[in-house]
C-alpha positions in Angstrom: 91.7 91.1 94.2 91.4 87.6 92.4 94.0 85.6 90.7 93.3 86.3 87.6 93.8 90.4 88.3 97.2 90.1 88.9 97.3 87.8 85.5 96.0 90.2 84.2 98.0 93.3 85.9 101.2 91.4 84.8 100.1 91.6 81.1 98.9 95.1 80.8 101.8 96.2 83.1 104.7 94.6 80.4 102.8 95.7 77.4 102.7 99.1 78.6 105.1 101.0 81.1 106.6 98.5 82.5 107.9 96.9 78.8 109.7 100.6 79.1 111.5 100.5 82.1 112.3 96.6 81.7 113.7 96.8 78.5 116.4 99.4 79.9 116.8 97.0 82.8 117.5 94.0 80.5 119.7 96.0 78.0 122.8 97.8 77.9 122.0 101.5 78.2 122.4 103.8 80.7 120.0 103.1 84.1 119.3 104.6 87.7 121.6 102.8 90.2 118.1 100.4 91.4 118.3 99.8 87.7 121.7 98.6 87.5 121.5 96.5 90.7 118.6 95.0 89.5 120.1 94.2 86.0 123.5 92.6 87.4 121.2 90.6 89.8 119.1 89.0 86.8 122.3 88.8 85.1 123.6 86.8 87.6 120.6 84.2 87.9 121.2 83.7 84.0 124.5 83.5 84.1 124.5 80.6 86.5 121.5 78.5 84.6 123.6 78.6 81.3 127.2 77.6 83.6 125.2 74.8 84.8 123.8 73.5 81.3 127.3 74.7 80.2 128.7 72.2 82.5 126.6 69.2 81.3 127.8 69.0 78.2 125.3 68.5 75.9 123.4 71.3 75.4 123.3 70.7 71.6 121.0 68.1 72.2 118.6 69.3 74.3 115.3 71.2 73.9 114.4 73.9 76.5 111.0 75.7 77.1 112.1 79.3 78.7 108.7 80.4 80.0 108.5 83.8 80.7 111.5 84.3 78.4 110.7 88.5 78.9 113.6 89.8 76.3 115.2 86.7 75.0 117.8 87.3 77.6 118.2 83.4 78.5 117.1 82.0 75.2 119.4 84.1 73.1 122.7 83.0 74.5 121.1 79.6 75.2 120.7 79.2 71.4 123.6 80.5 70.5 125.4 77.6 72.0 123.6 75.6 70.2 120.1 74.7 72.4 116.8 74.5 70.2 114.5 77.0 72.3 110.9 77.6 72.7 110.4 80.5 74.2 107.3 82.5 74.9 106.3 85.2 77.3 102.3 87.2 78.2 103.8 90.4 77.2 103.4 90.5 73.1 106.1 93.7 73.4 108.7 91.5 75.2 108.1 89.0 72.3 108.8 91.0 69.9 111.9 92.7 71.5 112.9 89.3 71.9 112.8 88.4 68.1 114.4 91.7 67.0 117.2 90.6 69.8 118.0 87.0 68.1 117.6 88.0 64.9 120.3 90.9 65.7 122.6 87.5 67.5 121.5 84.5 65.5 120.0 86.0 62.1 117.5 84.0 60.8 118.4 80.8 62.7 115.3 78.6 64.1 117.3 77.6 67.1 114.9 80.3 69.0 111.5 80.1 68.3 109.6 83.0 70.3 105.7 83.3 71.1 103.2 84.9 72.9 101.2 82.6 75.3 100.7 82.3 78.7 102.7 80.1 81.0 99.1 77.9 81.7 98.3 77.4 78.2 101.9 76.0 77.2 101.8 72.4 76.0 104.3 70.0 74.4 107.3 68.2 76.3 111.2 69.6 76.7 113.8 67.8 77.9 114.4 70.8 80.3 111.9 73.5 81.5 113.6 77.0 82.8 110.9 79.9 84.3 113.3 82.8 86.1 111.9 85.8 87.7 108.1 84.8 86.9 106.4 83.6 90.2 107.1 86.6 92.1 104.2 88.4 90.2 101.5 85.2 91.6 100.5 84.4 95.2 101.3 80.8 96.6 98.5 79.3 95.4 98.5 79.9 91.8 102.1 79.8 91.7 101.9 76.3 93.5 99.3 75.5 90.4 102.0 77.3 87.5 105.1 75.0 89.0 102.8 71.8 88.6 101.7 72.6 85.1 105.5 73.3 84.2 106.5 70.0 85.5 104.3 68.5 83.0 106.1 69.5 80.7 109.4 68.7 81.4 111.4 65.3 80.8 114.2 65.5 83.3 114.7 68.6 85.2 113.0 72.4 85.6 114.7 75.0 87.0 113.1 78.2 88.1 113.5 81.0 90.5 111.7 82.8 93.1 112.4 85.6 95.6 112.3 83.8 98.9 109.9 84.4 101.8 112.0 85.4 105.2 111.7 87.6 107.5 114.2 90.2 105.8 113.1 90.3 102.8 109.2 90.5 104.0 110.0 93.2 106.1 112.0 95.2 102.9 109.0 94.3 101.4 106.8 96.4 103.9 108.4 99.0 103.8 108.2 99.2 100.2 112.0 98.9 99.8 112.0 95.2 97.8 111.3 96.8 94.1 111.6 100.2 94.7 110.6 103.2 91.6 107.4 105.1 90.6 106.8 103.1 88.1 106.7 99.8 90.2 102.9 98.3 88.7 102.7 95.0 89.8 102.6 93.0 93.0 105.9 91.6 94.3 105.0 88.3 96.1 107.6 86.4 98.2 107.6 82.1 98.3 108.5 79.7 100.9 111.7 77.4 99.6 110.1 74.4 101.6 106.5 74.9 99.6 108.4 75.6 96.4 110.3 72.5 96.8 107.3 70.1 98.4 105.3 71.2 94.9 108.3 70.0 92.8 108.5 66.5 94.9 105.1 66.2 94.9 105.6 66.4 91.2 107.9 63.6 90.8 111.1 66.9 91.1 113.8 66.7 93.0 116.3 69.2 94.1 120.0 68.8 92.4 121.7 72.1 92.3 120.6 75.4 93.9 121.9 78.5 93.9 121.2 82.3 95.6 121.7 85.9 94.2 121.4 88.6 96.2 122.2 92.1 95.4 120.8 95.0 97.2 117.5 95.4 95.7 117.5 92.0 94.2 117.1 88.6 95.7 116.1 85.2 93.9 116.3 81.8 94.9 117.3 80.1 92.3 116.5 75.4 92.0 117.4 72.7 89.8 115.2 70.0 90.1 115.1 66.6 88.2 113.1 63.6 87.8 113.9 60.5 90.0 
């Protein structure tokens, strides 16, 4: 199966059942136990993006692309404290979740602007470029082809995550254990650190800050890269 199946997987998958299960994940409602461990993992990747830009300084004067933004769980709080956002996801129904969420948090503000568009077809130039807990749905190859197309975009720095290829986690992955649940849908594909990072260099990227959150059920590698 081609490349542009599993785009295509990914988008029916989120518009469909998957939106479902997700939506529980990224909320606040009552979950399995996988669930849970899967939503304090993601938690913890965001968590430790906004410390970081919290820890700059400055994030009232930047402008950040959040592609993949799923439920506006990054891009909510990020403009909240005071970030102009442009975020935008494939999945139309995580859009709109999105919008009903920052429109519940930051009423009609414009500091969020969400859209539906796919991560290739984004354009325009951010001073910093976030993707979380996107390439695990792509094979090395395209998401070698996604990281360069995101560093296009970005002024100074990108920062992204990605569940890390080792021999752990590809044997959890075997044995069907990495993203366990009936209604698992999509592929779960695990990416070398030293090709993730070569793409970003290659790119004009390099590493700054890095960061790793593992739970039991979820693992994500998580880079800050800048331009030299």
């Amino acid at each position: 199966m081609n490349v542009a199946d599993d785009k295509t997987i990914v988008q029916e998958y989120f518009n469909s059942t998957g939106f479902d299960r997700w939506r529980r994940i990224y909320g606040d409602g009552e979950v399995n136990k996988v669930q849970l461990d899967i939503r304090n993992g993601h938690q913890r990747t965001v968590d430790t993006v906004i410390d970081w830009l919290k820890k700059d300084g400055n994030l009232p004067e930047l402008s950040i692309c959040d592609a993949g933004c799923g439920v506006g769980s990054l891009s909510i709080p990020l403009a909240a404290d005071g970030a102009q956002v442009y975020a935008s996801d494939i999945s139309e129904k995580m859009v709109t979740e999105a919008k009903e969420r920052a429109l519940q948090t930051l009423g009609n503000s414009e500091k969020a602007i969400f859209t539906v568009q796919d991560l290739e077809a984004l354009s325009g130039s951010y001073h910093t470029v976030i993707c979380l807990d996107v390439l695990i749905h792509y094979p090395q190859a395209k998401a070698d082809e996604m990281i360069a197309h995101l560093c296009s975009l970005a002024q100074s720095r990108i920062i992204m995550s990605f569940a890390p290829k080792t021999c752990a986690l590809s044997i959890l992955k075997k044995i069907g254990s990495f993203f366990p649940g009936p209604s698992k849908a999509t592929r779960a594909y695990l990416h070398r650190e030293a090709d993730v990072v070569k793409i970003l260099e290659n790119n004009g990227f390099f590493v700054q800050r890095q960061a790793m959150t593992k739970t039991r059920f979820y693992y994500s590698r998580l880079l800050e890269a800048t331009r030299k």
